[in-house]
VODO-791563 format. One record per residue (C-alpha): residue number from 1; x, y, z. Coordinates in steps of 0.1 Angstrom, whole numbers, plus 5000, padded with zeros to 4 digits. Last residue first. Layout:
<nodes>
+-----+------+------+------+
:   k :   xx :   yy :   zz :
+-----+------+------+------+
: NUM :    X :    Y :    Z :
...
+-----+------+------+------+
</nodes>
This chain:
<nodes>
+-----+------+------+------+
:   k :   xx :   yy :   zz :
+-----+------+------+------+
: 420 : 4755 : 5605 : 4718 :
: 419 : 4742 : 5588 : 4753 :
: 418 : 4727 : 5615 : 4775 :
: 417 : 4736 : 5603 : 4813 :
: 416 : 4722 : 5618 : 4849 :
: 415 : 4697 : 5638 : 4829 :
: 414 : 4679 : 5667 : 4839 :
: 413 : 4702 : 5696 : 4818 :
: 412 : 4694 : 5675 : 4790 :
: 411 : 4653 : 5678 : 4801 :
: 410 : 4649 : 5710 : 4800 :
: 409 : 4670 : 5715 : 4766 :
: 408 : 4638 : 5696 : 4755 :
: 407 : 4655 : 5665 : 4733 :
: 406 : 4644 : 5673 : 4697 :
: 405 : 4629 : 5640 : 4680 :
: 404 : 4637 : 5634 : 4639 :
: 403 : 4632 : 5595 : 4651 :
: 402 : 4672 : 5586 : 4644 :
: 401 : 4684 : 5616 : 4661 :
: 400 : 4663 : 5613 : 4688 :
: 399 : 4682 : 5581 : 4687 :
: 398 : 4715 : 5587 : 4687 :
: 397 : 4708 : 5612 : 4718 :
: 396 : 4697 : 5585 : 4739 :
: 395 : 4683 : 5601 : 4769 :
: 394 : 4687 : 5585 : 4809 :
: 393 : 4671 : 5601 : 4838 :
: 392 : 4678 : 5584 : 4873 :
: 391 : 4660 : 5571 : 4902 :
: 390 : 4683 : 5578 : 4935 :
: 389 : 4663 : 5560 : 4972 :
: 388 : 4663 : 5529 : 4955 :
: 387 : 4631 : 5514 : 4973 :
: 386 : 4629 : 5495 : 5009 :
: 385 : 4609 : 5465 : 5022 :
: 384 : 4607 : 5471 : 5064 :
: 383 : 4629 : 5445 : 5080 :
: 382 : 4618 : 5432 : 5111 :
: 381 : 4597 : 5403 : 5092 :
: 380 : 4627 : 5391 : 5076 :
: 379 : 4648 : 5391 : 5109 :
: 378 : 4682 : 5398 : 5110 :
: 377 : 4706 : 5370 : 5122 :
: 376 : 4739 : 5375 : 5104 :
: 375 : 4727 : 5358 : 5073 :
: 374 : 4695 : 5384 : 5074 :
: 373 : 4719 : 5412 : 5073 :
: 372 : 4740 : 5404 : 5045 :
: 371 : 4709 : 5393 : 5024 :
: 370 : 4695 : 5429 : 5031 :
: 369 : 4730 : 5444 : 5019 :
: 368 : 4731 : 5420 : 4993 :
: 367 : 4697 : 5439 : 4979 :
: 366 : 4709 : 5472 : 4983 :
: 365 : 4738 : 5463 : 4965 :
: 364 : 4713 : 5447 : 4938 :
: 363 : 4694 : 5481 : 4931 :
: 362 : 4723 : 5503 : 4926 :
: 361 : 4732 : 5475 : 4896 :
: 360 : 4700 : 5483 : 4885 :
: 359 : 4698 : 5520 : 4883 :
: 358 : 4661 : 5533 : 4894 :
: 357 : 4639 : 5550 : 4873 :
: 356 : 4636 : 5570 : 4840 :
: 355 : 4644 : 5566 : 4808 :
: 354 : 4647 : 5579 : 4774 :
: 353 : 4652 : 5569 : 4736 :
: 352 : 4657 : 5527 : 4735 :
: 351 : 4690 : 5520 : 4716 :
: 350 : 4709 : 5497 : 4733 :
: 349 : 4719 : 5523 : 4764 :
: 348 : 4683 : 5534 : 4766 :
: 347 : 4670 : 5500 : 4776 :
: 346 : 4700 : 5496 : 4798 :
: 345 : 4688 : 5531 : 4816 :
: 344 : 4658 : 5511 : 4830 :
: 343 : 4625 : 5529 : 4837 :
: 342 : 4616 : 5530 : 4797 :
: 341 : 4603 : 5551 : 4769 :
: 340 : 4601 : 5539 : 4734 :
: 339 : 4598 : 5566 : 4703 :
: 338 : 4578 : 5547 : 4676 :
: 337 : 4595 : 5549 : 4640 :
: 336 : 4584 : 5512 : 4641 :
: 335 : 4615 : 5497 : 4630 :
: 334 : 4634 : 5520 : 4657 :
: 333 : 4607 : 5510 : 4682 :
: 332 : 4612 : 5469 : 4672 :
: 331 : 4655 : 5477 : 4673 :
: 330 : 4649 : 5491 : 4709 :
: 329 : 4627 : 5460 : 4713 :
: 328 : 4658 : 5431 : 4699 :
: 327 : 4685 : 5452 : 4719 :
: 326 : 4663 : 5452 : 4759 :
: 325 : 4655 : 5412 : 4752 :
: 324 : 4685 : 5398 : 4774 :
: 323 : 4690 : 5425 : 4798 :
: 322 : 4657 : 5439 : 4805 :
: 321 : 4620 : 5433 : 4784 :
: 320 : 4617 : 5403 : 4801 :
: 319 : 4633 : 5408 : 4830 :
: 318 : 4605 : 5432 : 4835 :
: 317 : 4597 : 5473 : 4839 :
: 316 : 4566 : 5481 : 4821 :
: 315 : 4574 : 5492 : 4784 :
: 314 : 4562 : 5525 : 4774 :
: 313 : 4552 : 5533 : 4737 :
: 312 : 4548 : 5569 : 4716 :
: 311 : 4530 : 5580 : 4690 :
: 310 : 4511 : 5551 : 4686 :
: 309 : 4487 : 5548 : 4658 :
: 308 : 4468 : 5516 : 4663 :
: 307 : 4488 : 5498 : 4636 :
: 306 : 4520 : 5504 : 4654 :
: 305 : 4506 : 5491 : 4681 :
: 304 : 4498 : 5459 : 4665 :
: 303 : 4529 : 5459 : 4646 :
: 302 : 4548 : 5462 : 4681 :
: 301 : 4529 : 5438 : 4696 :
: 300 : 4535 : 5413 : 4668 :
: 299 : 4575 : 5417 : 4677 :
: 298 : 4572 : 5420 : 4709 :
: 297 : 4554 : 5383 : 4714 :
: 296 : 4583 : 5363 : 4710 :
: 295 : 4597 : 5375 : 4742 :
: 294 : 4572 : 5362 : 4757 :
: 293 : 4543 : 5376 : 4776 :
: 292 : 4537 : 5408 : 4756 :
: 291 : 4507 : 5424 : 4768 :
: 290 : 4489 : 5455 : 4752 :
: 289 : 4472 : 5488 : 4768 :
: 288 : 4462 : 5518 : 4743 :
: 287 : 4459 : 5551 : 4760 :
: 286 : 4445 : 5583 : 4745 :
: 285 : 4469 : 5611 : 4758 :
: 284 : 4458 : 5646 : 4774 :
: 283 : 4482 : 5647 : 4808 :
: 282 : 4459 : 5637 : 4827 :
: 281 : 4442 : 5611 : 4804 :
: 280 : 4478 : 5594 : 4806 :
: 279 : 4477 : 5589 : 4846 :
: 278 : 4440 : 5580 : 4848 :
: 277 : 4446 : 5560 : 4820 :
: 276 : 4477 : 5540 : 4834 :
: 275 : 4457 : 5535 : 4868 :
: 274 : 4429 : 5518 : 4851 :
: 273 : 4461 : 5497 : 4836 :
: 272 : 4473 : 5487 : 4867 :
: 271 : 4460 : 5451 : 4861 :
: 270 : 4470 : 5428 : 4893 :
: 269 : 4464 : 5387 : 4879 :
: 268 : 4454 : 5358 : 4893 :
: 267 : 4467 : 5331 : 4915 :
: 266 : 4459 : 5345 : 4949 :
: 265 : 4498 : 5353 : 4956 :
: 264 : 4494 : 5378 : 4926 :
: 263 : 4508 : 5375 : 4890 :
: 262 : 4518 : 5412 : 4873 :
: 261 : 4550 : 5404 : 4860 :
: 260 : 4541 : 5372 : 4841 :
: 259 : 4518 : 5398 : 4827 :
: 258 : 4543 : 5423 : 4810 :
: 257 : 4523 : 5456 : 4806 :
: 256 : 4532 : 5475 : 4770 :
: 255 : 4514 : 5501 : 4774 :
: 254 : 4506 : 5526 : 4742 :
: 253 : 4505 : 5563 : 4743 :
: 252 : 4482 : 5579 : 4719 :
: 251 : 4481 : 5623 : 4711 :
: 250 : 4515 : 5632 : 4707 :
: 249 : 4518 : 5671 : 4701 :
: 248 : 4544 : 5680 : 4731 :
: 247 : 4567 : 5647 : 4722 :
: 246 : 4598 : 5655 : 4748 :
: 245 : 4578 : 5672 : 4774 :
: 244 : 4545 : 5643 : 4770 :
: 243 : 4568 : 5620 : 4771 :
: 242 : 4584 : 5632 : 4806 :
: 241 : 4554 : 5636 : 4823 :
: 240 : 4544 : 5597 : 4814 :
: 239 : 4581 : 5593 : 4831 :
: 238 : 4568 : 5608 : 4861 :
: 237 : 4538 : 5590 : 4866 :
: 236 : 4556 : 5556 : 4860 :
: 235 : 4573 : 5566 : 4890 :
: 234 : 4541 : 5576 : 4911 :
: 233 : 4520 : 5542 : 4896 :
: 232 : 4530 : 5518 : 4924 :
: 231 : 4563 : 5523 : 4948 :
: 230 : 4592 : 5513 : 4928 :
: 229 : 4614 : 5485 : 4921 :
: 228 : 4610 : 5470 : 4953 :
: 227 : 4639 : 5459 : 4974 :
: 226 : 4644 : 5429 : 5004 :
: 225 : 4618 : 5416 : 5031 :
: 224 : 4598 : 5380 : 5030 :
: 223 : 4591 : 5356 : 5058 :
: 222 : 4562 : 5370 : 5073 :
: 221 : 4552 : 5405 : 5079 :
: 220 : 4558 : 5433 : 5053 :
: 219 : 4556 : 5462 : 5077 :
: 218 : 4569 : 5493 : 5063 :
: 217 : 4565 : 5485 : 5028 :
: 216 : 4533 : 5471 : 5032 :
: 215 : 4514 : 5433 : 5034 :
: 214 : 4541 : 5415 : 5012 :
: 213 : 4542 : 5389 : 4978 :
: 212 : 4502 : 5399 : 4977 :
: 211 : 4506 : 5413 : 4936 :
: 210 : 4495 : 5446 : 4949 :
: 209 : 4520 : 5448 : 4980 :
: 208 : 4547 : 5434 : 4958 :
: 207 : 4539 : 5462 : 4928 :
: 206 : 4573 : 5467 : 4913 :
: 205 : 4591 : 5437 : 4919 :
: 204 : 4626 : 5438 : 4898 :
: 203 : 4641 : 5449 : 4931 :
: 202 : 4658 : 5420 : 4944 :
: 201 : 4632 : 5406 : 4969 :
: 200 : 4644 : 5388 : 4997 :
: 199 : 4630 : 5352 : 5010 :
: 198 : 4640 : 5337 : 5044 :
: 197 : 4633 : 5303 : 5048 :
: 196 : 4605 : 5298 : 5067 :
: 195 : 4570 : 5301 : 5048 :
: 194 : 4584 : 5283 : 5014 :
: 193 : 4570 : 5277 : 4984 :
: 192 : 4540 : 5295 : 4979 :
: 191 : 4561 : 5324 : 4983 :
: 190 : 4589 : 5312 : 4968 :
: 189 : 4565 : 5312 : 4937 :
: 188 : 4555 : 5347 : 4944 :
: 187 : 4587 : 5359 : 4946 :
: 186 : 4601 : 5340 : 4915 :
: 185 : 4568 : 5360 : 4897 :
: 184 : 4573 : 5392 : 4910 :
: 183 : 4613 : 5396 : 4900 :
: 182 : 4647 : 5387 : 4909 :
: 181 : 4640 : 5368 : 4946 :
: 180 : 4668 : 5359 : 4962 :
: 179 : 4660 : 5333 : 4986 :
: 178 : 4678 : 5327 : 5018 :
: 177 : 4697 : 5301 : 5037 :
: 176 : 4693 : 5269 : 5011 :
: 175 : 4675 : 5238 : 5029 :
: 174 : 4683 : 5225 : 4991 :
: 173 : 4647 : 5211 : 4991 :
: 172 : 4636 : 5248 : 4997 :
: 171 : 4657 : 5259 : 4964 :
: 170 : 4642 : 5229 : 4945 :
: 169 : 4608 : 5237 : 4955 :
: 168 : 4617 : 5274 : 4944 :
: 167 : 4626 : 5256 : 4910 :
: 166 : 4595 : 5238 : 4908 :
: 165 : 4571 : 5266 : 4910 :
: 164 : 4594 : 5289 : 4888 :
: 163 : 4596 : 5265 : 4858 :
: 162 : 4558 : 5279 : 4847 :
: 161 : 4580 : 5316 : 4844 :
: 160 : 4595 : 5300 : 4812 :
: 159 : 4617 : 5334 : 4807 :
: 158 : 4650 : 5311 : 4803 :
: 157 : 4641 : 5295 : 4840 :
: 156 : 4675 : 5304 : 4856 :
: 155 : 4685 : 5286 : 4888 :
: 154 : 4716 : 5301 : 4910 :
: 153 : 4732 : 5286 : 4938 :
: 152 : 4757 : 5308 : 4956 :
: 151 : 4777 : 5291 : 4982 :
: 150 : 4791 : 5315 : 5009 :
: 149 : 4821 : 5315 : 5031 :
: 148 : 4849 : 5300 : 5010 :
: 147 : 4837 : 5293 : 4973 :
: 146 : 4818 : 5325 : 4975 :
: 145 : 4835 : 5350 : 4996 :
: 144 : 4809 : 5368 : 5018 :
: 143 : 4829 : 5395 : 5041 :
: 142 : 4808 : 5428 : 5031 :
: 141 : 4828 : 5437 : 5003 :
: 140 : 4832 : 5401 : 4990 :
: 139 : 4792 : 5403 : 4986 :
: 138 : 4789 : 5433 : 4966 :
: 137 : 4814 : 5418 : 4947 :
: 136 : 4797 : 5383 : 4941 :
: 135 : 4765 : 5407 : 4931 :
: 134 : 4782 : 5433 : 4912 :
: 133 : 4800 : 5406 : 4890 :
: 132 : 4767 : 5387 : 4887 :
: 131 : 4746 : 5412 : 4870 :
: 130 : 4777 : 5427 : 4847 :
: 129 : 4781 : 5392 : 4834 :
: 128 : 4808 : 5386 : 4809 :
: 127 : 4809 : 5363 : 4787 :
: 126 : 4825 : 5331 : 4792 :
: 125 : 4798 : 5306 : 4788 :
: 124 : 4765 : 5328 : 4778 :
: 123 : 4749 : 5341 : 4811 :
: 122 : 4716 : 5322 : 4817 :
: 121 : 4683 : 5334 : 4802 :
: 120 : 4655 : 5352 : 4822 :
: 119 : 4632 : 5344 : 4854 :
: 118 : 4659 : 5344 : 4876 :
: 117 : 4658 : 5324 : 4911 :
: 116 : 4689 : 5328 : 4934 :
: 115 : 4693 : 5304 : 4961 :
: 114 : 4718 : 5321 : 4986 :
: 113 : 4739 : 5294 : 5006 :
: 112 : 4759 : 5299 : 5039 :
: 111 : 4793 : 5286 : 5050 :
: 110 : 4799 : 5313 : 5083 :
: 109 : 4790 : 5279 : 5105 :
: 108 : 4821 : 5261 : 5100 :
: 107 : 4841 : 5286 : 5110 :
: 106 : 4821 : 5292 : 5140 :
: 105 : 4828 : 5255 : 5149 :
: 104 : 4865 : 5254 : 5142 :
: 103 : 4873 : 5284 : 5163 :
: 102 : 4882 : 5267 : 5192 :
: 101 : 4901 : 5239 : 5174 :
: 100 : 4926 : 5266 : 5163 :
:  99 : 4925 : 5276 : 5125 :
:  98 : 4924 : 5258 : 5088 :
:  97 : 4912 : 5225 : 5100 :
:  96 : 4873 : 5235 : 5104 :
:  95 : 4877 : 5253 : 5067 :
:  94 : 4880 : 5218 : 5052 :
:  93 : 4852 : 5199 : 5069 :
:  92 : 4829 : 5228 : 5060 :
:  91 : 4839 : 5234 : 5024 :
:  90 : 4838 : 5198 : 5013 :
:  89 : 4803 : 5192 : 5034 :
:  88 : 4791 : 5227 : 5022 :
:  87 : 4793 : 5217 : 4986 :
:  86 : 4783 : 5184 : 4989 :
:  85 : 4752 : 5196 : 5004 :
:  84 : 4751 : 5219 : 4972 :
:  83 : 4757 : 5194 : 4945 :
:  82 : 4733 : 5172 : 4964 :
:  81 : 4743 : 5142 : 4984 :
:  80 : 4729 : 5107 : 4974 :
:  79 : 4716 : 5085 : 5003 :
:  78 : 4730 : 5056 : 5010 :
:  77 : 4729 : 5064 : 5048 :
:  76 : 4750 : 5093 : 5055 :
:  75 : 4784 : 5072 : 5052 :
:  74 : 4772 : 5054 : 5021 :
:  73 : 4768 : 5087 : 5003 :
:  72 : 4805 : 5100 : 5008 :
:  71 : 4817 : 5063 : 4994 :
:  70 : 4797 : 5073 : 4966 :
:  69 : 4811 : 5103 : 4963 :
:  68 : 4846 : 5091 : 4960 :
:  67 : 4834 : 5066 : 4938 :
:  66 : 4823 : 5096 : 4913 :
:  65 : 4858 : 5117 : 4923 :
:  64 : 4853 : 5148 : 4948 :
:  63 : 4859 : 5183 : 4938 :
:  62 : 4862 : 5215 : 4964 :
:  61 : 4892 : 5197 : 4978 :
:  60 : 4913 : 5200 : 4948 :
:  59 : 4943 : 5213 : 4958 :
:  58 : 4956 : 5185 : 4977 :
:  57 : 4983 : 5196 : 5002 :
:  56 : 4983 : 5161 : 5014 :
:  55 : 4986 : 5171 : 5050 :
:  54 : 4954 : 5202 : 5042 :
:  53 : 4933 : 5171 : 5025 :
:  52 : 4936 : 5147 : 5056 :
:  51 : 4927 : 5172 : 5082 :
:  50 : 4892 : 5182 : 5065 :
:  49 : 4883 : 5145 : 5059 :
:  48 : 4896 : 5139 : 5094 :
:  47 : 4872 : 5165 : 5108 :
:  46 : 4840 : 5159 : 5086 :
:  45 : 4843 : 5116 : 5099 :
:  44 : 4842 : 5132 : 5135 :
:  43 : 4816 : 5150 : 5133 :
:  42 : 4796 : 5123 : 5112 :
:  41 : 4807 : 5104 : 5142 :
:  40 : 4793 : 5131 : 5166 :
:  39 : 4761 : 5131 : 5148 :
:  38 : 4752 : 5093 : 5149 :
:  37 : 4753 : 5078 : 5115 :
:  36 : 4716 : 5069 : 5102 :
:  35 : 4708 : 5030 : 5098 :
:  34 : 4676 : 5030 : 5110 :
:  33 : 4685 : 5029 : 5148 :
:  32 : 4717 : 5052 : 5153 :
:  31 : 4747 : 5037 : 5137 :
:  30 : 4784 : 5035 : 5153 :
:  29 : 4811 : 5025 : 5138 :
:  28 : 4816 : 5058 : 5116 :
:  27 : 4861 : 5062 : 5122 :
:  26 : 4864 : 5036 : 5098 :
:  25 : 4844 : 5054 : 5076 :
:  24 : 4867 : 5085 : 5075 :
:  23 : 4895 : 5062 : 5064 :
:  22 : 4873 : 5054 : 5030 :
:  21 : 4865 : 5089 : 5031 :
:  20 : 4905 : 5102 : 5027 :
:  19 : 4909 : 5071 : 5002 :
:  18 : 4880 : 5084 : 4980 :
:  17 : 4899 : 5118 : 4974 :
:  16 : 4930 : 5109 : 4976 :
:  15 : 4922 : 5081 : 4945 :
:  14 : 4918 : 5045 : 4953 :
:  13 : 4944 : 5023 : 4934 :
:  12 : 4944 : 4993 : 4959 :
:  11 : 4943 : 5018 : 4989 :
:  10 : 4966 : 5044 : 4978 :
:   9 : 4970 : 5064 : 4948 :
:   8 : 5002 : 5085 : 4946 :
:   7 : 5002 : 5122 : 4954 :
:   6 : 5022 : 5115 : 4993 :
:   5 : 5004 : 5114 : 5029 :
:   4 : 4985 : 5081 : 5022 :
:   3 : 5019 : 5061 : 5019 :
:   2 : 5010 : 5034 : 4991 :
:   1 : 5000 : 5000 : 5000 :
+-----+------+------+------+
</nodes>
């Protein structure tokens, strides 16, 4: 036999990896009645697994070989471990070996996971994500390393929001720490999910009270805390103001309301658009209200609104109309001739004309910042849901441009950005 201390196999050609659980098991004599290893064993089996990869020096403790993971399953009852239980068991055993004994413990219990649920497309493979980045920084900042301190599990249902329900399941299976919630309808299925696990809301909700995901802003009771998008219709108010400043003669607005968006707790559906005509008859525009529930549907929306006359188009805030779709619609308005407005200064930066609302990547420190705070013991229920207290005004010169539309000088001197 091999020495078990050098980078040869050992054990009758058992790699590191399975020999360091194969000599954890002999340390697991005793089982409790129905087979399940006693807690101190287990213990006990986590502290020599952790001892025995920092004396080889291996560097690949965060990976264990297929029969090295079944061995890992036979000592907690033939059971198979999750990607993320395995996660915390290779992390856990090896950080309790990397200070004192009497810190071991409290090392131990700094590994937390945040489930993420996103209701749009995954990041292509090495591209850069601007989303994630913030996030994992935001994180760092505040002590959360993932890999070391924090596992970040994140699900993405590729705009299918009927994946959500099964996902959130997933997440609560997982025994995950907290649920990041990106939008209304992954709160509302971790929601029906889960009453215990702590869920935060990562600003992409813009009517949470409305929709049922919370009971106020300053009280949301429960289980759920975290970032709305906005407060209701006063934003959207705003940014109706600002159309009719930049397009003083424009007679029809058309809504575009994103219904996966707009799903309540109740299982039906919150329509703001009576408050969309009160706020466009105000200010002397016809409204015309349409849905777009894939990102497939843009394109006949914006025929049908094109049709109808529109001199103008808002889209309702949405992963669907954000990050992965925001090009192909600000390429639909040009097409169109149809000047779009927006809350998100993305839409604006890949050709949309003007927006107004709260910056994203502002939006998710604020949101890490309430994760932060319940890992370290904060209530949900004591935490009253907050908005971005800074909404910005974006303008797209270019496209003015484009559309034969004169920017108010008014309005340039407004603007946090004007893209040229």
């Amino acid at each position: 036999m091999n020495c078990p201390y050098t980078s040869r196999p050992a054990r009758g050609g058992l790699t590191l990896d399975e020999y360091r659980l194969y000599h954890c098991s002999r340390y697991l004599p005793y089982r409790e009645p129905g087979g399940t290893v006693c807690a101190g064993s287990l213990l006990a089996a986590a502290l020599i697994f952790g001892w025995l990869s920092t004396r080889t020096g291996d560097r690949e403790t965060n990976r264990v070989s297929q029969r090295g993971r079944r061995l890992a399953s036979g000592l907690l009852g033939r059971r198979t471990m999750s990607q993320i239980r395995r996660r915390r068991f290779v992390l856990g055993a090896s950080a309790l070996f990397a200070v004192p004994l009497a810190t071991h413990v409290q090392a131990r219990s700094r590994v937390r996971t945040v489930g993420q649920l996103w209701n749009f497309s995954s990041p292509s493979p090495g591209s850069p994500s601007p989303i994630r980045a913030r996030i994992v920084d935001g994180f760092k900042g505040l002590g959360w390393v993932e890999g070391q301190n924090l596992i970040i599990e994140r699900l993405y249902a590729e705009f299918d929001a009927s994946r959500l329900p099964a996902m959130a399941k997933q997440l609560v299976g997982e025994s995950v720490d907290v649920i990041w919630a990106s939008d209304t309808a992954t709160a509302v299925a971790a929601v029906h999910a889960t009453k215990k696990i702590p869920i935060v809301l990562a600003g992409a909700c813009a009517y949470p009270v409305e929709c049922g995901v919370i009971k106020s802003f300053a009280r949301p009771g429960g289980n759920v805390t975290g970032v709305a998008f906005f407060q209701g219709i006063e934003v959207q108010s705003k940014l109706v103001q600002f159309v009719r400043e930049v397009l003083p003669s424009a007679k029809r607005l058309a809504w575009i309301a994103i219904p996966p968006d707009l799903v309540t707790v109740a299982g039906d559906q919150f329509r703001p658009e009576p408050y969309y005509r009160q706020v466009a008859g105000g200010l002397g525009f016809e409204l015309g209200y349409f849905e777009s529930s894939t990102v497939a549907d843009f394109e006949p929306t914006f025929r049908a609104l094109q049709s109808w006359g529109a001199d103008a188009v808002i889209l309702e805030p949405s992963p669907l109309s954000g990050y992965n779709a925001a090009p192909q619609i600000a390429q639909l308005a040009l097409q169109s001739h149809v000047p779009s407005f927006f809350n998100t200064g993305y839409n604006v930066q890949t050709g949309g004309l003007l927006s107004y609302g709260p910056n994203y990547l502002n939006i998710l420190d604020l949101t890490v910042g309430y994760v932060d705070r319940i890992l370290r013991g904060a209530r949900p229920a004591d935490l009253p849901v907050e908005m971005p207290n800074r909404l910005e005004l974006v303008v797209n010169q270019k496209t003015a441009n484009e559309l034969g539309v004169v920017i108010p000088e008014s309005i340039r001197v407004q603007a946090d950005r004007v893209i040229q």
